[in-house]
C-alpha positions as CSV (number, residue, x, y, z in Angstrom):
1,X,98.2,127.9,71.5
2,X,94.8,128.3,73.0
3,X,94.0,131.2,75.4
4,X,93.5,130.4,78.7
5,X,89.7,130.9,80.2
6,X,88.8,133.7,81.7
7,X,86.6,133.0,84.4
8,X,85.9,136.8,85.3
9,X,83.4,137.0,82.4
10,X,81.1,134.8,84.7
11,X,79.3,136.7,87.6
12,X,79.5,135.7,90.9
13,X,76.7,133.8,93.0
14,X,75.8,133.6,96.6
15,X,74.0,131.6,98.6
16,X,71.0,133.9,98.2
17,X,70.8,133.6,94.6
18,X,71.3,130.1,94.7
19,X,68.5,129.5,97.3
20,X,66.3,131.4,95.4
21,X,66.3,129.3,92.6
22,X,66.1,126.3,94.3
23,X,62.7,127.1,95.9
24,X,61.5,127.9,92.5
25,X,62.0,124.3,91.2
26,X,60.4,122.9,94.6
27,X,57.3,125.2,94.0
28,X,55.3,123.2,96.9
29,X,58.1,120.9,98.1
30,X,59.7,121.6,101.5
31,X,63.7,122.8,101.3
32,X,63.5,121.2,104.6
33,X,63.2,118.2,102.4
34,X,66.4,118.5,100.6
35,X,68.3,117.9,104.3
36,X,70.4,114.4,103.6
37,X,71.8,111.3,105.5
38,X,68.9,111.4,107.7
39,X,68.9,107.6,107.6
40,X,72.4,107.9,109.7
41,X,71.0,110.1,112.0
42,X,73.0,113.2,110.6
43,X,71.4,116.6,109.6
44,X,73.2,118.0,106.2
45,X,72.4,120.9,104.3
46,X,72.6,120.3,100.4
47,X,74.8,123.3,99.7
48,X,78.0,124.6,101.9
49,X,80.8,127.5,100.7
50,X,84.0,128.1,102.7
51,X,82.0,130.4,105.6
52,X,80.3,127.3,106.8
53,X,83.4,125.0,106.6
54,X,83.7,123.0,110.0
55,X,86.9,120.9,109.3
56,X,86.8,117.6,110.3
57,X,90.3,116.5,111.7
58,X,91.5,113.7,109.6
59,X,94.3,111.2,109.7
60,X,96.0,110.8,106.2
61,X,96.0,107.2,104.9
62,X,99.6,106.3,105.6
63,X,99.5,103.6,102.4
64,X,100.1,103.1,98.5
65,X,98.1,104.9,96.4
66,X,95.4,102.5,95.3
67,X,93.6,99.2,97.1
68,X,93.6,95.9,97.2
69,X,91.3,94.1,94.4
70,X,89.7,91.8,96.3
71,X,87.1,88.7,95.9
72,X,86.0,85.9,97.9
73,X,84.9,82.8,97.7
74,X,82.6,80.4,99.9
75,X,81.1,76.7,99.7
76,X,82.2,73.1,100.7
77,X,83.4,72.0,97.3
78,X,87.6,73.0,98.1
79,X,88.2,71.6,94.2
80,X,85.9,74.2,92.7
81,X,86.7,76.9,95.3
82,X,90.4,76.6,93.7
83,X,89.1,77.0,90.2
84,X,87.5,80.0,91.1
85,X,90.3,81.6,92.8
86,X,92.8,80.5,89.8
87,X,89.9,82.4,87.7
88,X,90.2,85.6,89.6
89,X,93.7,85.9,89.8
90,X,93.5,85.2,86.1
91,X,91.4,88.5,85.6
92,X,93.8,90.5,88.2
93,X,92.6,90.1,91.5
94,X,95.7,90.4,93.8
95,X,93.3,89.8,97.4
96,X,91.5,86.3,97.7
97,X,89.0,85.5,100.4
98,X,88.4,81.9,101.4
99,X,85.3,81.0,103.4
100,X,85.4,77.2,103.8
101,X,86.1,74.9,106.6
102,X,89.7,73.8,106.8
103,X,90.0,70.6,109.0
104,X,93.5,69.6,107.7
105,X,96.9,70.8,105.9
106,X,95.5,68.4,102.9
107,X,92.3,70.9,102.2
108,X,94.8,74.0,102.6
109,X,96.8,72.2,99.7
110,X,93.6,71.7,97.7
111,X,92.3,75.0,98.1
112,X,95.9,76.6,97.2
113,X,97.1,74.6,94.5
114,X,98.7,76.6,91.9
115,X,98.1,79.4,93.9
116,X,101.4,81.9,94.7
117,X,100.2,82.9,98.2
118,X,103.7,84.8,98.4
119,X,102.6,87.9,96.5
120,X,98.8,87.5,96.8
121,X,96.9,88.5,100.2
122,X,95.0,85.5,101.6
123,X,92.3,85.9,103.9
124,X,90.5,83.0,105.8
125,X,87.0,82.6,107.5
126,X,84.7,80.0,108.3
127,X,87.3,78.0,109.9
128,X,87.2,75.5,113.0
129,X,90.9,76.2,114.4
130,X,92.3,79.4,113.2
131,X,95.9,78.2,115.3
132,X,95.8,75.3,113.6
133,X,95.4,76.8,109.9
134,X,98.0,79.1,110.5
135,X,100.6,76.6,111.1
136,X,99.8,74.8,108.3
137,X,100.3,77.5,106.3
138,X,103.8,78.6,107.8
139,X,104.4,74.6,106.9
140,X,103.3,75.2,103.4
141,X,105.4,78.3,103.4
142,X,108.4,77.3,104.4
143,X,108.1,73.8,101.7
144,X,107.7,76.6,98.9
145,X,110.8,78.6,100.2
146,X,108.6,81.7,101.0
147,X,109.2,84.3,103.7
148,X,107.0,83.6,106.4
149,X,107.3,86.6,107.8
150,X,105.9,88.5,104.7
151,X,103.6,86.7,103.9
152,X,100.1,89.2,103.6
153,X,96.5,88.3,104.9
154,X,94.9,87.9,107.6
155,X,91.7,85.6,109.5
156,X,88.8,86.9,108.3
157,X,86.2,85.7,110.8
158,X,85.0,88.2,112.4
159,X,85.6,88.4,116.1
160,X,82.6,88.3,118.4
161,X,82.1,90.2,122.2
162,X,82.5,86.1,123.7
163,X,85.6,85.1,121.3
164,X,87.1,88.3,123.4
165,X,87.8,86.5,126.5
166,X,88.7,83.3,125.1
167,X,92.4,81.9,125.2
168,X,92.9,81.5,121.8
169,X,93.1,85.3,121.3
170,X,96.5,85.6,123.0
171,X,97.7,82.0,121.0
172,X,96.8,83.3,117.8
173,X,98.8,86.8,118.8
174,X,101.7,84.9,120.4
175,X,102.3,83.0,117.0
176,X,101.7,85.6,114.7
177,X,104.5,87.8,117.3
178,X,106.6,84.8,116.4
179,X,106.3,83.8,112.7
180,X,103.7,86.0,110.5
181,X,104.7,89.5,110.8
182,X,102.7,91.0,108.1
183,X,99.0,89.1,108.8
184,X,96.5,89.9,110.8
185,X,94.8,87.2,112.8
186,X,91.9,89.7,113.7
187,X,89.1,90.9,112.1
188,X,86.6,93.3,113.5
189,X,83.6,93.5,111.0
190,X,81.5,96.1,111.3
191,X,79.3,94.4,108.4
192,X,76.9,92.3,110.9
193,X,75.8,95.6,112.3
194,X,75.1,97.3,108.7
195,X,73.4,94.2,108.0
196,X,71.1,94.1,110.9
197,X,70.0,97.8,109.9
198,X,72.7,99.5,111.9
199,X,73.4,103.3,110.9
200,X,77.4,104.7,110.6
201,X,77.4,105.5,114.0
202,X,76.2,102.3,115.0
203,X,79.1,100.7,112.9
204,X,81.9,103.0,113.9
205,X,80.8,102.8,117.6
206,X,80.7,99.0,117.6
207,X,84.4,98.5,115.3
208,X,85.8,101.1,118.2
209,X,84.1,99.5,121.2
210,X,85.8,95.6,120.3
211,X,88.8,97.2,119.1
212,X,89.0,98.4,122.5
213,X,88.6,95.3,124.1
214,X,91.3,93.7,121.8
215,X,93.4,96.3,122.7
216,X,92.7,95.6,126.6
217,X,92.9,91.8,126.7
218,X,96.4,92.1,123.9
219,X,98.1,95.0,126.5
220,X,97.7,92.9,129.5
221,X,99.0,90.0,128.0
222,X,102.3,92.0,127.4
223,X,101.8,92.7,123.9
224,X,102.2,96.5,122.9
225,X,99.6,98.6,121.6
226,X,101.5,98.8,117.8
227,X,101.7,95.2,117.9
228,X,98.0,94.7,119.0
229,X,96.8,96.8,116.3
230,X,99.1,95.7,113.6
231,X,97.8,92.6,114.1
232,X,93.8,93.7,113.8
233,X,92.0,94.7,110.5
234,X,88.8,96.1,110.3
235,X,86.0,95.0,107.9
236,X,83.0,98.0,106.8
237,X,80.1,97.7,104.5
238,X,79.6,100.3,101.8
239,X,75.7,101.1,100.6
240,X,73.7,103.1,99.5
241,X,74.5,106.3,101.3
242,X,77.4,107.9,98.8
243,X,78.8,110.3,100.7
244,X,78.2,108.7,104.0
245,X,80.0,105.8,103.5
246,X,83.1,108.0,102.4
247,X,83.0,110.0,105.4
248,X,82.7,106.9,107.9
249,X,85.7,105.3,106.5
250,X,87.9,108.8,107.1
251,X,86.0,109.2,110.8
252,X,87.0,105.6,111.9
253,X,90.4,105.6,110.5
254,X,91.0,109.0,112.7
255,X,89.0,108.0,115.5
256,X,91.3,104.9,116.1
257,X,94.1,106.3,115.9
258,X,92.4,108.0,119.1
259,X,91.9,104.9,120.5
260,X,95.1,103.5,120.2
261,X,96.9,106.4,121.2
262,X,95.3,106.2,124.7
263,X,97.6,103.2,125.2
264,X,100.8,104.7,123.3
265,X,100.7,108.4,122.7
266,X,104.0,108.7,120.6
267,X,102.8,106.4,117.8
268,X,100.7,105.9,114.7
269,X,99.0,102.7,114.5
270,X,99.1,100.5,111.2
271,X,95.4,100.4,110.1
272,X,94.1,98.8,107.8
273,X,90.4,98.6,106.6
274,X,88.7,96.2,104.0
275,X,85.5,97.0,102.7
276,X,82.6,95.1,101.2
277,X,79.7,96.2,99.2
278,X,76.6,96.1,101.2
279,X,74.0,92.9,100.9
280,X,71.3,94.5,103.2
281,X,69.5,96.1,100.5
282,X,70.5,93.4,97.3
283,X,67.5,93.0,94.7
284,X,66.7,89.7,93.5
285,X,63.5,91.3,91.3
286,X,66.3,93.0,89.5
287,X,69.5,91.8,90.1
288,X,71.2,93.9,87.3
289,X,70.5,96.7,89.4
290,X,72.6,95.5,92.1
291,X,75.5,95.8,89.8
292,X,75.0,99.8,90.0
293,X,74.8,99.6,93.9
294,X,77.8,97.5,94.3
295,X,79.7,100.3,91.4
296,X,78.6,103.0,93.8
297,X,79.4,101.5,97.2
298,X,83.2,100.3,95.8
299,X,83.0,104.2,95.0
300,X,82.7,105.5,98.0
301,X,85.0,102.8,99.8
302,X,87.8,104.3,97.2
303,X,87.2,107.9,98.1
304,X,87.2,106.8,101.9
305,X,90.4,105.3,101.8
306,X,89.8,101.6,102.1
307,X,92.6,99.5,101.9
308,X,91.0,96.5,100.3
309,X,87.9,96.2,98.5
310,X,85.2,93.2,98.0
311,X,82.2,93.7,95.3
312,X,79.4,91.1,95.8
313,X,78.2,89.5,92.7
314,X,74.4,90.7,91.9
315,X,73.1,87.6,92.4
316,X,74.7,86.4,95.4
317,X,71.1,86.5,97.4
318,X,69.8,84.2,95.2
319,X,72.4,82.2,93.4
320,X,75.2,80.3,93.4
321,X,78.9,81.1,92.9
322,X,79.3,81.4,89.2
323,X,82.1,82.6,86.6
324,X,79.8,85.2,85.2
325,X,78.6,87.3,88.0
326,X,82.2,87.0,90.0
327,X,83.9,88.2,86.5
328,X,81.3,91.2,86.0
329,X,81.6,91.8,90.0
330,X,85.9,92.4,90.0
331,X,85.4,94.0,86.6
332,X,83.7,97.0,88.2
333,X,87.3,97.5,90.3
334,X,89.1,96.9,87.3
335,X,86.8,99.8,85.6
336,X,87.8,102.1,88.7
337,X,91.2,101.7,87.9
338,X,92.0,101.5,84.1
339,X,89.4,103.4,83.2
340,X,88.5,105.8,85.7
341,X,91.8,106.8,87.0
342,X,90.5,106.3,91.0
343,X,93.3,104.6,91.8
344,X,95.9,107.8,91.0
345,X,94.5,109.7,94.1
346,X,94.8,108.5,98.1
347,X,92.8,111.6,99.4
348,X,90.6,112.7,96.7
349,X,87.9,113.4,99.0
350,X,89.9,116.5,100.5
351,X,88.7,120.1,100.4
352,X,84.8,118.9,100.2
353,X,83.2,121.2,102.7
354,X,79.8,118.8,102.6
355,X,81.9,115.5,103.5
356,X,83.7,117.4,106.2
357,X,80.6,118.3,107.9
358,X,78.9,115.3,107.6
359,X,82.5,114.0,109.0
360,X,81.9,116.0,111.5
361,X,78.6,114.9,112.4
362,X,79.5,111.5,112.5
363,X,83.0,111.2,114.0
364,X,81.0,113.3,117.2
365,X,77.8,110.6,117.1
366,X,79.9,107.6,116.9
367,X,82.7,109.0,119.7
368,X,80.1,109.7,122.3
369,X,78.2,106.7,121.4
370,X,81.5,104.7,121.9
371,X,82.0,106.7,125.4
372,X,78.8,105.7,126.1
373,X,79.3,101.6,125.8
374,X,82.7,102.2,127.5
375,X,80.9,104.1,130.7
376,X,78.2,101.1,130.4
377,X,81.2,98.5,130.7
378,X,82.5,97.7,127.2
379,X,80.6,96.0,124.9
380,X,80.3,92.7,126.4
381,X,78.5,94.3,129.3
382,X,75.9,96.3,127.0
383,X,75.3,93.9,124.0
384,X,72.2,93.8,124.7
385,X,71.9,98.0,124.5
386,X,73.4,98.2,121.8
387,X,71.2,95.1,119.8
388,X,68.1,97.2,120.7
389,X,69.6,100.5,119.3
390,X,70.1,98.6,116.1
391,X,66.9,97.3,116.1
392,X,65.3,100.6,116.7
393,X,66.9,101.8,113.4
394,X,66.2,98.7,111.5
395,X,62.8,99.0,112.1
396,X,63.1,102.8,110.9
397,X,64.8,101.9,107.6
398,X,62.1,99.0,106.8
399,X,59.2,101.2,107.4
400,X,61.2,103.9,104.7
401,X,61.7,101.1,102.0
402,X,58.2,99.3,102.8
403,X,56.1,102.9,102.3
404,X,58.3,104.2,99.4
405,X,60.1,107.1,101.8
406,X,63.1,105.7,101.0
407,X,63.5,104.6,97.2
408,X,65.1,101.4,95.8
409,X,65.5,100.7,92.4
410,X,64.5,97.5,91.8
411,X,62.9,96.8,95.4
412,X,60.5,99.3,95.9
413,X,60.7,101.6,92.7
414,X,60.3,100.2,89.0
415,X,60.5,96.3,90.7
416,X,60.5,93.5,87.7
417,X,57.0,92.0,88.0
418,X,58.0,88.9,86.0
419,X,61.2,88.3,88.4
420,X,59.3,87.6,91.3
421,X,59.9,83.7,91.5
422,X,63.4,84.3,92.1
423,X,63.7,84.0,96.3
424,X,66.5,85.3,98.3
425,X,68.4,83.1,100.2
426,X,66.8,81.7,103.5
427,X,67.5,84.2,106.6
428,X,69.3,87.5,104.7
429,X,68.6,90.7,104.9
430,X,67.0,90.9,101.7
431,X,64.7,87.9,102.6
432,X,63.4,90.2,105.6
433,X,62.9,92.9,103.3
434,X,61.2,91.2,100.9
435,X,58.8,89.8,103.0
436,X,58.0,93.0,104.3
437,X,57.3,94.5,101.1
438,X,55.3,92.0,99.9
439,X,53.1,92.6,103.2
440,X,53.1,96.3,102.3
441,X,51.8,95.6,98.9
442,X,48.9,93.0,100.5
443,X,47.9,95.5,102.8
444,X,47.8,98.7,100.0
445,X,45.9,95.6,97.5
446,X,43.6,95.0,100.0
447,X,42.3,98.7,101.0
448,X,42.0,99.4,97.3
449,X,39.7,96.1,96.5
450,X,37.7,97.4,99.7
């Protein structure tokens, strides 16, 4: 039998010595420099022992080990939609998103066919009468002998401040109440805000602020505050920031349970958070590369405690739907799993005195932010505050990737000269950024010719 290691024989290092090495590998750089997360307004040192530990109050993920595989599926075409979702669940999904417009029980039919929505979560966007949708699918329940009331998904539209006020909010709760107990007819995505340059603490502020107001219009309906957030999901983008997107996941979950609280003290609210890989800063120069951002932010969404996950396929900016990319794009949670084991932990990120200070950081930014929009009247009442706040950081994050402060593979580092003619699709994210990089690179061309 081997001897066990004796870990006495190394010597023991400080911050000191470690600091003083450092500075002779930067020879001219700044250590200032080394500071990350700047680019969601946080301020972390690179190197923290048990002395500096701040801890970060956490609330522990009250689910199954492991996350829900998850892949959706847009487009008009409900036959080939079907395919592709009889494809996925084929290669193990066990989550399917559904963006199409449902007008009648016949597309439901031809969009689930063959499909055994008993034991696989179904989530629905894009729709024109969520009330409507969801009584055709109790119909097509019951006709298949399935518990309705079991029955896991959710409507995955993602509310906005005006559907708030609107009367279909307390239908859609009232028949949920009555027949769906396990799905969630609410969705508060966080994602538009990521994708219109927003920081973490723009996204946390903004899921907390119209969570709020769900919470508000749900209570004085009658409905209790468990049954108001049991009946909400929340939806986060994952980028490029590793250890930031961990941390936001395990500051909103907490913060939440905050929220809700205010309403009902004595209880723990169901939460449940989906997560989707980011598209704001997708490649379509090299697309391949995307596959390595999408790896990293599912990551990150694991280690945060995401409850279901989405991976974009790499050429979704730029292409349509296709068997390849989804099959390489749920592959990547498949290699998470059966290969990397990240699925045997539900709080692996414990005990990491970095992630607990950037926690920090970010649970106080986003709280008094979210204090803030409440003392301004709620979201509806400050939308326009909070657009420009956005906006101010977009611009921030464009000018980083546009002068090469911030560095993308693929976009602004080591880009595929020969790719160029592929085009993003009209109005994303990466259009924007393209465009603006391509200014860059006019304006640098045009002082070197001169």
């Amino acid at each position: 039998m081997a001897e066990p290691l004796d870990f006495k024989e190394f010597s023991f290092s400080t911050y000191e010595d470690w600091k003083k090495n450092v500075l002779k590998e930067l020879g001219q750089n700044s250590f200032e420099g080394l500071t990350a997360g700047k680019e969601e307004g946080l301020n972390v040192s690179p190197y923290y022992t048990e002395s500096d530990s701040r801890t970060f109050v956490q609330t522990t993920k009250e689910v199954k080990k492991g996350w829900e595989i998850r892949q959706d599926f847009f487009g008009n075409d409900t036959s080939q939609i079907n395919k592709h979702i009889l494809s996925a669940l084929n290669g193990g999904v066990d989550s399917i998103g559904i963006s199409t417009g449902i007008r009648s029980r016949q597309d439901l039919d031809l969009l689930l066919e063959g499909v055994m929505f008993d034991i696989v979560s179904i989530h629905f966007s894009g729709i024109f009468n969520p009330l409507h949708l969801l009584q055709w699918y109790v119909e097509k329940a019951k006709a298949a002998g399935y518990n309705v009331r079991e029955l896991r998904g959710g409507i995955s539209s993602a509310l906005r401040v005006e559907d708030l006020a609107s009367p279909s909010v307390v239908e859609l709760a009232a028949f949920c109440r009555e027949y769906l107990g396990s799905f969630r007819p609410f969705t508060i995505s966080a994602d538009p805000v990521h994708c219109s340059g927003g920081n973490a603490t723009h996204e946390i502020a903004f899921a907390l602020a119209m969570g709020n107001e769900l919470l508000h219009r749900l209570n004085a309906e009658g409905f209790s505050a468990a049954e108001a957030a049991s009946m909400t999901g929340f939806e986060f983008a994952v980028g490029t920031s590793y250890f930031a997107n961990i941390a936001k996941l395990r500051v909103f979950r907490t913060l939440w349970s905050e929220v809700v609280r205010q309403y009902e003290p004595a209880i723990s609210p169901d939460i449940f958070i989906h997560t989707i890989t980011s598209r704001f800063l997708q490649t379509v120069y090299a697309p391949y590369n995307n596959v390595l951002r999408a790896t990293s932010g599912a990551m990150s969404a694991v280690l945060g405690g995401a409850d279901s996950i989405s991976v974009a396929p790499h050429d979704e900016v730029f292409a349509e739907q296709n068997e390849t990319s989804l099959r390489i794009a749920r592959n990547i949670q498949h290699i998470l799993t059966e290969e990397s084991y990240f699925h045997a932990s539900s709080s692996a990120a414990d005990g990491s005195y970095y992630i607990e200070e950037m926690s920090l950081q970010l649970g106080n930014n986003a709280w008094q932010l979210f204090v803030e929009i409440e003392n301004r009247g709620g979201i509806h009442r400050c939308e326009k505050y909070f657009r420009e706040l956005v906006a101010e950081n977009c611009s921030s994050q464009q000018a980083a990737v546009s002068t090469g402060k911030k560095t993308i593979l693929g976009v602004n580092k080591f880009p595929d000269e020969e790719e160029r003619y592929r085009r993003p699709r009209q109005g994303s994210t990466t259009e924007r950024l393209s465009a603006n990089l391509e200014l860059e690179r006019a304006k640098r061309e045009e002082g070197v010719m001169k």
